[in-house]
C-alpha angles and dihedrals in degrees: 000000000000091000092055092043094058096044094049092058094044084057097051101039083050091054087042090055093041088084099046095041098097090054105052126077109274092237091053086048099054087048094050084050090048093056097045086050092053091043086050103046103027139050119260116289131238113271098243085065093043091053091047098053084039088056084046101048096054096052098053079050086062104038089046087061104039089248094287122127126213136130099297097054091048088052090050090044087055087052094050097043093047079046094055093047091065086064098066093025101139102137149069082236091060102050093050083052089061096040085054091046090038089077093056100071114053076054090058088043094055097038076080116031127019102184119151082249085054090054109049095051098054084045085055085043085055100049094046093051091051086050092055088038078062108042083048107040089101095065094263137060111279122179114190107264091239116026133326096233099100086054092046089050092051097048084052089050092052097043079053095047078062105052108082086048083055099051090041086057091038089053100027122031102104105262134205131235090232131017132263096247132006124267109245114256114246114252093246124050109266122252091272125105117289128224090256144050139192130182111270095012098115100063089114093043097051082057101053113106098193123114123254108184145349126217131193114197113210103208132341108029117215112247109249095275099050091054095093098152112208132236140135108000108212110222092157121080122179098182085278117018122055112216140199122225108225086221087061092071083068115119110266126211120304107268124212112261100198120112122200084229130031092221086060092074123076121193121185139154117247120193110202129198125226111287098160087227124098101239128119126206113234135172112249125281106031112174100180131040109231106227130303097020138073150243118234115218093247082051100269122147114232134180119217090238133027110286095243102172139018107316126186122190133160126236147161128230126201119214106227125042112259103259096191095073111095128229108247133228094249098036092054090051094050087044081054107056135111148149092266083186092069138056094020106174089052073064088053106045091041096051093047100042088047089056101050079039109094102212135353094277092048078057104051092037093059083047090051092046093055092046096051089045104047108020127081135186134259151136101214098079130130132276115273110273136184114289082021097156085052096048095044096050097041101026121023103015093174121094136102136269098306090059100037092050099041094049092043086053093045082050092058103039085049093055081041108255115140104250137170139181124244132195127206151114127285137197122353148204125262115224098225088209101044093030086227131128126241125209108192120200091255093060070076092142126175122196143159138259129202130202109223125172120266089005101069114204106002120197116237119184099182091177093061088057090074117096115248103234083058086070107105093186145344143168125267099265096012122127089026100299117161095234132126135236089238088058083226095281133156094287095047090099094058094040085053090046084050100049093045096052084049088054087051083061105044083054106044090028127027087023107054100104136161092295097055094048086064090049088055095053095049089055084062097048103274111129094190114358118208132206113254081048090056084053098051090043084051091047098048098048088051093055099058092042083055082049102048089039096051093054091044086057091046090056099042104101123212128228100259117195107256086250092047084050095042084045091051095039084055090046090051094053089056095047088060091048087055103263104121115193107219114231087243102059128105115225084246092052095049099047089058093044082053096056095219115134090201089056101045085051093051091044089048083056103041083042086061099034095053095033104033135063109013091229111040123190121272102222094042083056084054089044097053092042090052083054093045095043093052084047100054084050084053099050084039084064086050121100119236117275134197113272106276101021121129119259 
């Protein structure tokens, strides 16, 4: 009994992580692993050895996590806790306490990632835990004599049963723009872009294959070096890490939205994935914020909280800057700034290359030049260090897009030219099946702009300005390249099929919001629907699926033994000569109310048969059918009597 107990609990706390797995340290997971293999293949441990893995594994838990708490260490503290009472699991108690903790997991797994996989898993954690509700529901582990198959088949039958009311509630039940509270943060920064950058800081994120964002044009799509995706713009430089201010994500001045030419406009759809920032990506130039968001003064797009799960927003995009916005005071003195006390001979340089430079173009094309002639590119480069701008342009000159855009910026503020760095994304990848376009985390691109006058921002990529046959080595995607994370190998057409089917469900699924709610009831006719409306419609429609439900379950017929069916084909017949058998009578009790000697010896026989020994014998079953089944002939001969007469 103990034995079962434990490994029914191991079973279902296994099923319940499945869900959450992707998403904890692989060490935290192996030890998670180590304990539910010791709960499942040996007895139950002292309890000096339990509290002493329990101390340690919190503090891997910890460690693991850096010591910050959010919503993904508490989810991994429910799994290793759930883990641990397996441990000491030697009750019925105990096992109830797992099944009440084991729906709690696949709901942590899903507050940060709904994919179908998701999904699935946390629906094969619910069945099982409705198999192990049910073996257990006497007090005591119970396995069907035979197979567990039928059970299986009528726990699926139920989950189906479900389903419209589901969807119904999924479609229909009224929604809110926000939600009611506010989703935990994780304990670590998301995969986004961050409000800093240093040179050499993105090694990890140029090697990330996830994907970061998906974007549906919806007409005219940019050429490759027109997709800069927006996001943090860096004002603040310290001599090596380039900062942004908070009070920068506040909404700028209206800018104007007109555009000499219409083809000049692109509109397109991103779905982006959680990043916990509040950053949003955008196609330069964006001149208006899509509700409910924001544009930056330097044209970022901000929410007002973190973007904690799968977003989707509109927007357009102008090709060119808008010249006609001034550059502010404040704004040329803070695209101005820098440590005068470091990286002295970029000074130098910069102050003696800007005066034998005629204008301000003739300048950043001999930088552009120099660049293009002596500097190569490569990842393998050499933490930041003190004087870092000075030792990349006169000593290493070789580095990526952190190192190319900081020192270029550093170039122009020095010669006196307003810069600034922005991060972003560039490039992307087209789903040949959707006919969208992937950004992956490592398409993270950082690059300069300029303010020039009469031109406005301008957009410098000084690592594109080095020749191609200079790279030493990048990363499949990386500096913009069209390439995808498959390499376009034999498996690229099923990891596109499968993208594409995981953006169908972001759209029909994840992304399916208040707004879109709306948009559902005016294709039926409903200009504005109101609340109490969306409740009636709900109501109505689950009534009819009860309905519908309710009579399904009335007509399926359920495999009776061949002597239950030859009993209740004899009862029917009586039933048709006028002798009713209440609902409350016992076979025994009807036969003597009839009167018939032939029928209180067959009910004395089907009364033993289905009430007596478990396992009755097979020949004696055939031998009362063969008896029922000459009665009912005989009654058949009968002519019909009066309710209640005696046969």
């Amino acid at each position: 009994m103990i034995e079962a107990l434990r490994k029914s609990g191991v079973l279902c706390t296994v099923l319940a992580i499945l869900p959450l797995a992707p998403q904890l340290p692989a060490t935290l997971l192996l030890l998670i692993g180590l304990i539910l293999a010791v709960a499942y293949l040996l007895p139950k441990p002292h309890l000096l050895l339990i509290i002493g893995v329990l101390i340690a594994s919190l503090l891997l838990l910890m460690f693991a996590y850096n010591g910050r708490v959010g919503r993904d260490t508490a989810a991994a503290m429910l799994a290793l806790m759930m883990a641990l009472k397996c441990l000491e699991t030697t009750r019925m108690r105990d096992l109830r306490a797992l099944l009440g903790f084991a729906l709690f997991l696949p709901f942590s797994a899903l507050l940060s990632v709904q994919t179908p996989l998701t999904l699935a898993l946390c629906l094969l954690s619910v069945l099982f835990w409705l198999l192990l509700l049910q073996i257990s529901s006497t007090g005591k582990i119970v396995l069907p004599e035979k197979s567990v198959w039928p059970l299986l088949k009528a726990l699926l039958r139920a989950m189906l049963i479900a389903l419209p009311m589901a969807a119904a509630l999924f479609w229909l039940f009224p929604r809110i723009g926000t939600p009611l509270w506010g989703l935990p943060g994780l304990s670590e920064q998301g995969t986004g872009l961050g409000d800093s950058m240093k040179p050499g800081q993105w090694l990890d994120i140029l090697a990330d294959d996830r994907i970061a964002f998906r974007v549906d044009f919806t007409g005219r799509v940019p050429e490759p070096e027109q997709r800069y995706w927006r996001g943090p713009v860096l004002w603040d430089f310290d001599g090596m890490e380039w900062q942004r201010n908070p009070q920068d994500n506040r909404p700028g001045p209206v800018m104007p939205a007109n555009s000499p030419e219409a083809s000049d406009v692109i509109t397109y759809r991103v779905s982006l994935e959680p990043t916990e920032r509040k950053y949003l990506p955008v196609l330069d130039w964006p001149r208006q914020a899509p509700e409910p968001y924001t544009l930056s003064a330097d044209t970022g797009l901000y929410a007002s909280t973190p973007i904690q799960k799968m977003t989707q927003y509109s927007a357009s995009a102008w090709m060119q800057p808008d010249a006609t916005r001034p550059l502010g005071d404040a704004e040329r003195r803070r695209a101005l700034a820098y440590p005068t006390a470091f990286n002295k001979r970029t000074q130098a340089l910069a102050l003696q290359w800007r005066a034998q430079a005629g204008n301000d173009r003739a300048y950043i094309d001999r930088v552009l030049q120099w660049i293009r002639r002596d500097f190569s590119y490569t990842l393998a480069t050499d933490p930041p260090r003190l004087n870092a701008v000075d030792r990349f342009l006169f000593e290493d000159r070789q580095g990526f897009c952190q190192h190319f855009s900081s020192s270029f910026a550093m170039l122009m503020r020095a010669a006196g030219i307003p810069a600034r760095v922005v991060t972003g994304y560039v490039g992307g990848y087209r789903n040949p099946y959707g006919g969208y376009w992937v950004l992956y985390i490592k398409d993270a691109h950082a690059w300069t702009e300029v303010w020039l006058e009469g031109e406005g921002w301008v957009r410098i990529d000084p690592t594109a300005a080095v020749a191609p046959e200079n790279i030493l080595d990048t990363l499949a995607g990386s500096a913009g390249q069209e390439q995808y994370a498959g390499g376009g190998g034999a498996f690229s057409p099923l990891f596109d099929y499968g993208d594409f089917m995981r953006s169908r469900w972001n759209d029909w699924v994840i992304g399916f919001n208040a707004a879109r709610q709306m948009a559902l009831f005016r294709n039926i006719g409903i200009a504005r629907a109101e609340r109490w409306q969306m409740l009636l419609t709900l109501l109505i429609l689950a009534g009819l699926i009860s309905f519908a439900v309710f009579n399904l379950s009335r007509r399926t017929r359920i495999t009776e033994h061949p002597v239950d069916a030859a009993w209740h084909r004899l009862i029917a017949v009586l039933a048709k000569r006028g002798h009713q058998k209440a609902a409350h009578e016992t076979a025994m009790d009807f036969a003597a109310r009839s009167g018939d000697f032939d029928l209180m010896t067959v009910a004395s026989r089907y009364s033993q048969w289905r009430y007596g020994k478990a396992d009755p014998d097979p020949q004696a079953g055939a031998s009362l059918i063969a008896d029922i089944q000459r009665l009912t002939g005989k009654i058949k001969q009968r002519p019909p009597s009066g309710s209640g007469q005696r046969l």
